[in-house]
SEGU-276506 format. One record per residue (C-alpha): x, y, z; residue number from 1. Coordinates in Angstrom, 2 decimals. Layout:
BEGIN
px/py/pz/n
X/Y/Z/NUM
...
This chain:
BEGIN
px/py/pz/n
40.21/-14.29/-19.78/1
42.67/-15.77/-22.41/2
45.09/-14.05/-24.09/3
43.01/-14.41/-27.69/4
39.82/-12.88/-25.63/5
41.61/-9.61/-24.67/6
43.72/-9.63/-27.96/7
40.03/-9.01/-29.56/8
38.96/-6.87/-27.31/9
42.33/-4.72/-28.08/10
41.06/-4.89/-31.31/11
37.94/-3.81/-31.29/12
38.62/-0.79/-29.02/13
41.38/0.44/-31.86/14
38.74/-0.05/-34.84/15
35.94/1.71/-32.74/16
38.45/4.69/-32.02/17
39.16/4.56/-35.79/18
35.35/4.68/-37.31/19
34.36/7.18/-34.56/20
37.09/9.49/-35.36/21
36.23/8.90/-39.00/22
32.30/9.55/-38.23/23
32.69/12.58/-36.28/24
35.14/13.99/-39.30/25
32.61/13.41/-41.74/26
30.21/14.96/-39.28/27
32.27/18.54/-39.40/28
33.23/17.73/-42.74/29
36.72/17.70/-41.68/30
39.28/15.62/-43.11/31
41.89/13.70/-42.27/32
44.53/16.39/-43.59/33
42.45/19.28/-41.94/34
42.54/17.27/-38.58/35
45.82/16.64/-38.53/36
47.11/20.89/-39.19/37
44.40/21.38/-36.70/38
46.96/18.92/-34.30/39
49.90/20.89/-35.62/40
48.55/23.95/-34.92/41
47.07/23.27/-30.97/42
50.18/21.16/-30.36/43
52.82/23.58/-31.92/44
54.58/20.77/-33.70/45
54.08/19.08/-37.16/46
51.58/16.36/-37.39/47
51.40/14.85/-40.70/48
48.26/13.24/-41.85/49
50.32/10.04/-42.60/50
51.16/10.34/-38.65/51
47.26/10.38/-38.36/52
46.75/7.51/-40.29/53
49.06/5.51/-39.29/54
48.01/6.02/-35.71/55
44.37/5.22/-35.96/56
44.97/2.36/-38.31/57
47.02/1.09/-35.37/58
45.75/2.22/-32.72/59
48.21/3.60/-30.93/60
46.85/7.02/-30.52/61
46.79/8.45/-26.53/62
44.14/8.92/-24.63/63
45.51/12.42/-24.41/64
45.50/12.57/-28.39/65
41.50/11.35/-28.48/66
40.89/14.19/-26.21/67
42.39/16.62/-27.93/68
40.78/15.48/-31.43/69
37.21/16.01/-29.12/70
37.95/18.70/-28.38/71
39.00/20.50/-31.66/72
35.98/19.24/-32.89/73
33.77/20.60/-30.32/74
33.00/17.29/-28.61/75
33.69/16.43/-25.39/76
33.80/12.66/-24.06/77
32.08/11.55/-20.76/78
32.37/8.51/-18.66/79
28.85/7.33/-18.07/80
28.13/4.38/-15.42/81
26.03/1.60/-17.09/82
């Protein structure tokens, strides 16, 4: 695989994180500020919404962070073999 091919990939993975974040907010009716005191709050530190933002827009939020997002919004992810 060539360094363009997984560059794209890596790209693809951040926007899908993005829109399905986005999709499940709109979902719960949630937004982006509510989600991120909802982070404050379960985390015990301040997460500001433009921490959010800038986050999913780069996709740089942790595995740990997606998780936690789940499961404040009563989701839960599972690892399905295809």
């Amino acid at each position: 695989m060539s360094n363009n091919q997984l560059k794209n990939i890596i790209f693809n993975m951040k926007l899908k994180v993005r829109e399905q974040i986005k999709s499940l907010l709109v979902a719960r009716n949630i937004t982006m500020k509510e989600l991120a005191q909802m982070l404050s709050e379960k985390i015990g530190k301040e997460y500001s919404l433009a921490n959010l933002s800038a986050k999913l827009s780069r996709g740089t939020l942790t595995y740990n962070e997606v998780l936690l997002v789940a499961e404040l919004l009563n989701y839960e992810i599972k690892f399905v073999e295809i």
